[in-house]
N, C-alpha and C positions, 0 to 999 in steps of 0.2 A: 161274733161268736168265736167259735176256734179259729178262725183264719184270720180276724184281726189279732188273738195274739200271738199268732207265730210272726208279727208285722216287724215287731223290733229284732228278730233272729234274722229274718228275713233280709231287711237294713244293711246288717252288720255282715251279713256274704254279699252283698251287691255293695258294700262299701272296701272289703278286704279282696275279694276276690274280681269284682268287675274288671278291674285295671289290666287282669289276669288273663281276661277273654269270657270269665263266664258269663251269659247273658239270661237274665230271668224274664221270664215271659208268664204273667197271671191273667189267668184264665177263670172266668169268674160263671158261678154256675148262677148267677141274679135272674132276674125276668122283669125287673124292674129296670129302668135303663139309669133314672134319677138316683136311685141306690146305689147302684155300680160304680157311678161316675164321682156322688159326692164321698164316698169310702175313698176312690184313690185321691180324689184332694184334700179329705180332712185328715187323714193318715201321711201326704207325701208320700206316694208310694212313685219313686224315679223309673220304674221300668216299665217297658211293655206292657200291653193289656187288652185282651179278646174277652169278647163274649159273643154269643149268637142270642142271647137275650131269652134261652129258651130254657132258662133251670135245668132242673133232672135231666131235660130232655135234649140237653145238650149235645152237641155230636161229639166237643171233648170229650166230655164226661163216659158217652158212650164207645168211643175209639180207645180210648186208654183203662175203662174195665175204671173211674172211678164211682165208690161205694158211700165214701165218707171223706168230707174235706174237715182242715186241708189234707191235699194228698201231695205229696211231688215224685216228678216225674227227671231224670237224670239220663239227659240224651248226648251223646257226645258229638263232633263236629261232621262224621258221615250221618247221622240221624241213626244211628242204633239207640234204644234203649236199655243204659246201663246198668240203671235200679229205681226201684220204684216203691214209694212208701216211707221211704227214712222221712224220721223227726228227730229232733233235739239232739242230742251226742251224737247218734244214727249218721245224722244227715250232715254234721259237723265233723264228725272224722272221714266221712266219703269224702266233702269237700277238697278238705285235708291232704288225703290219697291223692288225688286227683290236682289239685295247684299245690303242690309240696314247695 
């Protein structure tokens, strides 16, 4: 669904920006574990990857307020949360801001 195609945007900040210090970490709201697991290998997804295997009822899902994925979450290296929500251009000129 949506979260597979934000996969190749996605790629392309963990490919330009990793080197930089950013580190992505996907968080998957599945309840399937076989689901979860073959998405990040049939996609190459290179980064981190949690789940509690509990959907909706996710303790991510419920600590960070998400409604609808994907969502991202933009924490800087003290753990403040710096924004939350950007997509596409959104999410691409924070990056931007942020590894200039």
């Amino acid at each position: 669904g949506p979260c597979i195609g934000s996969m190749p945007m996605m790629k392309t900040f963990h490919e330009t920006y990793g080197p930089r210090g950013l580190q992505i970490i996907g968080i998957s709201l599945d309840s399937k574990r076989d689901a979860w697991v073959s998405a990040i290998k049939r996609f190459n997804l290179p980064w981190a990857h949690l789940s509690d295997l509990k959907g909706w009822k996710s303790i991510a899902s419920d600590t960070y307020g998400v409604r609808a994925i994907p969502e991202t979450v933009i924490i800087d290296p003290n753990g403040k949360i710096v924004s939350t929500g950007l997509r596409d251009k959104d999410l691409k000129a924070k990056l931007a801001e942020i590894f200039p």
